[in-house]
C-alpha positions in Angstrom: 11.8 14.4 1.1 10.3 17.0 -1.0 8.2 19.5 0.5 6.1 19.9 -2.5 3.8 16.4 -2.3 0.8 17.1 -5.6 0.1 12.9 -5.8 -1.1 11.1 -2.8 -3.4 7.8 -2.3 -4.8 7.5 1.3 -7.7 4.7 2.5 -10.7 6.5 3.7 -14.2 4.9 6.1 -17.0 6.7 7.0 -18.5 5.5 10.7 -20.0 2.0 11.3 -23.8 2.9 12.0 -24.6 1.6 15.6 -26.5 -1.4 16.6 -29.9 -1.4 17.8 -31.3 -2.3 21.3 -33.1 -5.2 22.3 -34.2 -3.8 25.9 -37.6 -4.2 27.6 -39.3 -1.2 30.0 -38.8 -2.3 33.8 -40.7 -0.1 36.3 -41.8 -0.8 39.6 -45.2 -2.3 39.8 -45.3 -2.6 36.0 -44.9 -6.2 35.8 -44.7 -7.1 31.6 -43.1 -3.7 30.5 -43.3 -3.4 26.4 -40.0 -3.6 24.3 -38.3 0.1 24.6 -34.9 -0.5 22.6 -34.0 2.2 21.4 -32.5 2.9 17.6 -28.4 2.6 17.1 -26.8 6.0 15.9 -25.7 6.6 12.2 -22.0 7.0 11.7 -20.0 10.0 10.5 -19.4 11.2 7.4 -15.9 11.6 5.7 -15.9 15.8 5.0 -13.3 17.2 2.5 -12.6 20.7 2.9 -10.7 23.1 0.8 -8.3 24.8 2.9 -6.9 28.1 1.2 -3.8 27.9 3.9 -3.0 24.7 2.4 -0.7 24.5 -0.8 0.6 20.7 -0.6 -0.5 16.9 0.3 2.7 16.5 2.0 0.9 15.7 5.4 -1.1 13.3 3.7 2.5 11.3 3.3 2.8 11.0 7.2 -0.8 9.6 7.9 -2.7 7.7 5.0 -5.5 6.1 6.7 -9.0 8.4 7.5 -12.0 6.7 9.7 -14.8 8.3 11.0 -16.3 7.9 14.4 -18.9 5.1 14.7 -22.6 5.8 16.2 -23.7 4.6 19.4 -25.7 1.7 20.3 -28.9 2.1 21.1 -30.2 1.7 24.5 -33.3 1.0 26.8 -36.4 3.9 27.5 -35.6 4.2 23.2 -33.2 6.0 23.5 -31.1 6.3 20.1 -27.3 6.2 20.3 -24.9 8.9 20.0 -24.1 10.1 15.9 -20.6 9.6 15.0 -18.7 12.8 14.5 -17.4 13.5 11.1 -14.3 13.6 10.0 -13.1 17.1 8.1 -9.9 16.4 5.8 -8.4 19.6 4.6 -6.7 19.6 1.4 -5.6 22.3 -0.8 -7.8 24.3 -2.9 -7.7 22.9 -6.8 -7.3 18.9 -4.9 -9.1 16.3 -7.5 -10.2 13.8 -5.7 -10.8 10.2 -7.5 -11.9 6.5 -6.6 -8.7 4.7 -6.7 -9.8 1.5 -8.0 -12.4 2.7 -10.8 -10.4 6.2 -12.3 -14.4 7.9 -10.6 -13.9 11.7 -10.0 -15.5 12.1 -6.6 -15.0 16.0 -6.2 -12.7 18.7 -7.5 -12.4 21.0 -4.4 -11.6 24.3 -6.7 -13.2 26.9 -4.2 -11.8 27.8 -1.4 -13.6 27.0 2.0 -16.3 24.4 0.0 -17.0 21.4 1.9 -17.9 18.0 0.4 -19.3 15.0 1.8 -17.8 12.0 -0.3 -18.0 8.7 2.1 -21.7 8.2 4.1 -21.5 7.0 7.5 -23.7 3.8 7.8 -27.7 3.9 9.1 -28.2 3.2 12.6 -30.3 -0.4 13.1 -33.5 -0.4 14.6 -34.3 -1.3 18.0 -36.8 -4.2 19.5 -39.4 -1.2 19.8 -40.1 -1.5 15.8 -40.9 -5.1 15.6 -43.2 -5.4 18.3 -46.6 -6.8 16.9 -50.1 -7.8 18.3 -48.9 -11.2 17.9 -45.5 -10.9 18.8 -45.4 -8.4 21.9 -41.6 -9.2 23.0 -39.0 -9.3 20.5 -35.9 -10.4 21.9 -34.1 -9.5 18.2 -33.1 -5.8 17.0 -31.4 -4.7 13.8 -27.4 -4.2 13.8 -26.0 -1.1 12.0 -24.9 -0.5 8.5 -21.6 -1.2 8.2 -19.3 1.0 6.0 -16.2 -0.3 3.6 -13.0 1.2 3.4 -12.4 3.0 -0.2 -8.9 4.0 -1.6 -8.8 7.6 -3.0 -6.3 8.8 -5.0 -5.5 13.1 -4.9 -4.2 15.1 -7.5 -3.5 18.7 -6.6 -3.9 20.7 -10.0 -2.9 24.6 -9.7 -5.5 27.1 -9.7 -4.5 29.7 -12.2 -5.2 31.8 -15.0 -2.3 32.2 -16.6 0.9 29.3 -16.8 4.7 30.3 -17.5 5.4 27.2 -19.7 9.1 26.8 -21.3 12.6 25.1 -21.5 15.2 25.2 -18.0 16.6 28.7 -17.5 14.7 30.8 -19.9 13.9 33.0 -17.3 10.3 32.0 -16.4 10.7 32.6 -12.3 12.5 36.2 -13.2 9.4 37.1 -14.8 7.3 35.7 -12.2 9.4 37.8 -10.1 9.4 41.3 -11.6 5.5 41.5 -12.8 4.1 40.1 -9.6 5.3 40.2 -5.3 6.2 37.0 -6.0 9.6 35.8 -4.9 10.6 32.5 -6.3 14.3 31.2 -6.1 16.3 32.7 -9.1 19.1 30.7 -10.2 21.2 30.7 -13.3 21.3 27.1 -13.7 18.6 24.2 -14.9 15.9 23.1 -12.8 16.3 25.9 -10.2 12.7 25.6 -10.1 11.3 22.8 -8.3 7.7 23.2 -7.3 5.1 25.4 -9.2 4.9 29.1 -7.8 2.3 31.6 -7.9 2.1 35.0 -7.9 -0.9 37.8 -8.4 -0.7 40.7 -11.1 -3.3 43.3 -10.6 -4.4 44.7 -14.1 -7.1 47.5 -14.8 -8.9 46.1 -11.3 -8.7 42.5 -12.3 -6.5 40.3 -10.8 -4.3 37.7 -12.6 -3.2 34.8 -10.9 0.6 33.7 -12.7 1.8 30.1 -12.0 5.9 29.6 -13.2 6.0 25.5 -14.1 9.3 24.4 -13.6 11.0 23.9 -16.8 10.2 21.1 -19.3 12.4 19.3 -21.7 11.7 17.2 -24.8 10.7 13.7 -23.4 8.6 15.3 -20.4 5.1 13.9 -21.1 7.0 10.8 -21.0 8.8 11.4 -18.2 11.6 13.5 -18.6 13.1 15.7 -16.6 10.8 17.4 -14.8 7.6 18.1 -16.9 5.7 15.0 -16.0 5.0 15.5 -12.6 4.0 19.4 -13.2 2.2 19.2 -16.3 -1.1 18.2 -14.4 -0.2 22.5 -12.9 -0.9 23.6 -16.2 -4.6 21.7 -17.1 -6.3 24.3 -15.3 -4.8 27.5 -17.1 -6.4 29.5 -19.3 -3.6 31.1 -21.3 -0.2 29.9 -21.4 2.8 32.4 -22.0 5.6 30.1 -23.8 8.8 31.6 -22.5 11.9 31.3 -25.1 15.2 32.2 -24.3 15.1 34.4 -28.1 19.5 34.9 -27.4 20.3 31.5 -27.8 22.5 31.9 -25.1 22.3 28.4 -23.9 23.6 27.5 -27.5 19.6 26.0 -28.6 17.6 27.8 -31.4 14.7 29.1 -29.7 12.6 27.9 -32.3 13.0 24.8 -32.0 12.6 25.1 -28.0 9.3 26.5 -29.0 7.7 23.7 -31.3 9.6 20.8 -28.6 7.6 22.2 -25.9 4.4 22.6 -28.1 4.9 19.0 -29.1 5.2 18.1 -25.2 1.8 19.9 -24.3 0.2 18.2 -27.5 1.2 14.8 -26.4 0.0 14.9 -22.8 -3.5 15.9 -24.1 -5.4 18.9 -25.7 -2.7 21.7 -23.3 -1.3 22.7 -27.4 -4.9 23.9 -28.2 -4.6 25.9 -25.2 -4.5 30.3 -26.7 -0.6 31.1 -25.9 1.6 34.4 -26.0 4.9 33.8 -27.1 6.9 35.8 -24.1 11.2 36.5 -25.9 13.1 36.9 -23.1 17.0 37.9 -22.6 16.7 40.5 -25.7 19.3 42.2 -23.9 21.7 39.5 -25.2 23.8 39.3 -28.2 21.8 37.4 -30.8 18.3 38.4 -29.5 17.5 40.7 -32.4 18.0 38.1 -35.0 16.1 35.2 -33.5 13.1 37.9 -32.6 12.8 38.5 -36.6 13.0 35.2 -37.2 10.2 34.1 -34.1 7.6 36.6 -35.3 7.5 35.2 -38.7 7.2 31.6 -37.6 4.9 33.3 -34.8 2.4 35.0 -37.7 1.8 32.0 -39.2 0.6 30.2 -35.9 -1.6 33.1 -35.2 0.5 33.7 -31.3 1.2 37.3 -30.8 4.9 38.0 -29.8 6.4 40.0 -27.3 10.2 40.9 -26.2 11.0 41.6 -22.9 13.8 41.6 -20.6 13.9 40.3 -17.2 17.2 41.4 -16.4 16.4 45.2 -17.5 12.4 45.2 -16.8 10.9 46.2 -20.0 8.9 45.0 -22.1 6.0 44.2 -19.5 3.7 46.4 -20.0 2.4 45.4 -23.0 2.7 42.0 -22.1 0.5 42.3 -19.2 -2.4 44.3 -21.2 -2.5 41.9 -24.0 -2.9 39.2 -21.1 -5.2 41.1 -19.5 -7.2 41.5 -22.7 -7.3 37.4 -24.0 -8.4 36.8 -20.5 -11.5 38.7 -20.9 -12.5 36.8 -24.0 -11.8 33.0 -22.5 -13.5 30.9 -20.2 -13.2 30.5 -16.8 -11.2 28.0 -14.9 -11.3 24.5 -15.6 -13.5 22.5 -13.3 -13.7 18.7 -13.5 -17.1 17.4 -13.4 -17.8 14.7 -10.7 -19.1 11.5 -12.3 -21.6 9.4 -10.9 -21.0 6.3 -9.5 -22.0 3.4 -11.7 -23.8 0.8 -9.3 -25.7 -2.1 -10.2 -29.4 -2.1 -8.8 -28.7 -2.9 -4.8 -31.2 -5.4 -3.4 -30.9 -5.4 0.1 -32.4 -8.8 -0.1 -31.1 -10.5 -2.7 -28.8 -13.6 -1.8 -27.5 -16.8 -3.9 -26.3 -20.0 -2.8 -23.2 -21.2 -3.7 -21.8 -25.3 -2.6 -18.8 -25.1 -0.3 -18.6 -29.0 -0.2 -21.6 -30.3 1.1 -22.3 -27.2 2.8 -24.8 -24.8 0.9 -24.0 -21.2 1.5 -26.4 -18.7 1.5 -24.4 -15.3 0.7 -26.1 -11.6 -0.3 -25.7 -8.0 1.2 -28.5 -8.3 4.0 -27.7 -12.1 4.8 -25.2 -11.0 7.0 -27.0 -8.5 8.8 -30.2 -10.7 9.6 -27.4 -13.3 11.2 -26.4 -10.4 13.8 -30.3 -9.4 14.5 -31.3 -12.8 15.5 -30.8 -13.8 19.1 -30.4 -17.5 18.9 -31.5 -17.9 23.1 -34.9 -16.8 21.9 -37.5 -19.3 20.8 -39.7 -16.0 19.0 -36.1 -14.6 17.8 -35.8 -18.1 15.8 -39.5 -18.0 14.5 -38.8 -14.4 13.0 -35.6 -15.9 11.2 -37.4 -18.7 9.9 -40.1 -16.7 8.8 -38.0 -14.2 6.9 -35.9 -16.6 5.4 -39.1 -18.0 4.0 -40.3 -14.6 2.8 -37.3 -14.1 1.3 -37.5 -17.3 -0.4 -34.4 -18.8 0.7 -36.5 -22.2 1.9 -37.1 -22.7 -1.8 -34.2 -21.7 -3.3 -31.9 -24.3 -0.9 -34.6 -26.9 -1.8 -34.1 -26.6 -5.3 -30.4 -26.6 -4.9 -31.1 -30.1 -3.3 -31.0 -29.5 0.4 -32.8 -31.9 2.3 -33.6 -32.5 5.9 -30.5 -32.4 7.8 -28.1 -30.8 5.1 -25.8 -28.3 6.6 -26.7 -24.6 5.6 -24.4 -21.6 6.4 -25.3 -18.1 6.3 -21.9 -15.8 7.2 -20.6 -17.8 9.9 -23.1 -19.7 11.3 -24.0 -23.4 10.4 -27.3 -25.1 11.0 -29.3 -27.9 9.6 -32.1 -27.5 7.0 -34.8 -28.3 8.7 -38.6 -29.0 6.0 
């Protein structure tokens, strides 16, 4: 298995809030104490965190499922149970993080050390203490906790950098990586030598350029080919490319037709041929170069892409590379940043219910029928009143009697069955 991991999908769930108390105060010589239940605790959150030490989602391959802590249930003298602890995720600066099942962009964690909260831990329920009335002075009946779903996320890790050594295998991107910056990437004279995106810092009249060397595309590669689709997300985020050619020819290709294949490749995986580029000769040191190089800077003219020869192998040519780089950085914008995007939820009623025939059996369903079930004590004669009664307010009486429910029909509301009773 690779080391380098840039795709992952994990399942995520914030805390279960906890369940309120239905307690009573007992004390010596106090002979009817009041209800004292106290509230359930909310759940934790799921945290992301950018972690600059991080520059992979391999780990994420070893453990795919994330769930927060639940909160506490609430006890007697109203006390409120214990919040779940949140749970911190650390991912690699430049991580997009989306909502598997809808495409959503929940954050893109481009700075390093930001912390996001994307999954809420549910509310804790209420205790006993909250529905006591002057008419109804001991509820036996308290409110159960929010409870949270699990969400599938899917995480793209999209390389933070300013500048992107695009080109065909072996042109000698990862040499240059190697001689303008400390960077020391593996240097092979063979195809595909580079596996995994490197970067490497170039320090330029005080500002500091951050190169990335994309390992080599090939026609075909926004389709799939070779290597180019899985690193092609790397280069989104650039702001100038420099388009290495090998100008010799020496691996018996015209370098100008490496030069509009690859342009064709970025212009078919989105806008990445829009994107201002230097056209960077290498190997003019070779037999061949000076040819091709006359023949590039015409074709390069009419595109409007300034050309430059250099030489990996003998080091020059660099210099005026990097200042025209430095310069075109100064005039572009900064680093992409992908915009979250809201989450597109119909109007929640935590009340609203419908009633659907299983049979002969008329089932009450909706987001809060489930959760007035689990707050009803069933032992408790003023517990049943208080269902009744807010199954009336919520004008689930009338709604099952215009369905046709009669005296006796069977109703079921999540998994409990009773008879409709006028």
């Amino acid at each position: 298995m690779s080391n380098f991991v840039d795709q992952v999908r994990i399942t995520a769930k914030a805390g279960n809030g906890g369940n309120g108390s239905a307690s009573f105060h007992r004390e010596k010589y106090v002979m009817n104490g009041g209800p004292d239940g106290g509230d359930g605790g909310c759940g934790g959150d799921i945290v992301f965190y950018a972690d600059v030490n991080m520059h992979t989602l391999l780990d994420f391959r070893f453990r795919s499922k994330y769930t927060a802590e639940n909160g506490g249930d609430g006890t007697g003298n109203r006390c409120t149970g214990k919040r779940g602890e949140d749970l911190v995720i650390k991912v690699p600066v430049g991580t997009v993080i989306r909502d598997d099942e809808t495409g959503r962009i929940m954050a893109d964690m481009d700075k390093a050390g930001e912390s996001r909260v994307l999954l809420k831990g549910g509310k804790g329920g209420w205790g006993n203490q909250h529905y006591a009335t002057s008419t109804r002075q001991a509820p036996n009946f308290a409110r159960p906790g929010v409870r949270t779903e699990i969400r599938t996320l899917r995480m793209e890790l999209k390389t933070i950098a300013d500048v992107g050594l695009i080109g065909y295998p072996n042109v000698g991107k990862s040499s240059i990586l190697s001689v303008v910056t400390s960077a020391r990437p593996k240097v092979g004279n063979y195809h595909f030598t580079t596996l995994t995106p490197n970067l490497g810092i170039v320090r330029r009249y005080g500002q500091d350029i951050v190169l990335a060397d994309i390992p080599g595309l090939i026609e075909g590669a926004a389709e799939g080919a070779g290597l180019g689709h899985d690193f092609l997300r790397h280069v989104e985020r650039t702001r100038l490319l420099l388009h290495v050619v090998d100008i010799s020819g020496s691996e018996g290709r015209d370098p100008l037709d490496d030069l509009d294949r690859i342009n064709t490749e970025l212009d078919h995986y989105g806008d990445l041929s829009e994107r201002p580029q230097i056209i960077v000769c290498n190997k003019t040191d070779l037999p061949g170069a000076e040819e091709n190089l006359k023949r590039m800077r015409a074709l390069a003219e009419g595109m409007g892409c300034p050309v430059f020869a250099v030489s990996a192998a003998t080091h020059e040519g660099f210099d005026a590379l990097l200042d025209e780089t430095a310069r075109m950085l100064e005039t572009l914008p900064p680093i992409l940043h992908y915009e979250e995007e809201e989450e597109e939820l119909p109007p929640a009623d935590p009340d609203a219910f419908e009633i659907v025939m299983d049979g002969p059996v008329f089932e009450v369903t909706g987001p809060g029928m489930e959760r007035l079930i689990d707050s009803v004590n069933f032992d408790d004669t003023e517990s049943l009143n208080w269902f009744h009664r807010t199954l009336r307010r919520l004008g689930v009486i009338d709604a099952l009697r215009e369905k046709g429910a009669g005296e006796g029909s069977t109703v079921r509301i999540a998994d409990m069955e009773f008879d409709f009773v006028e």
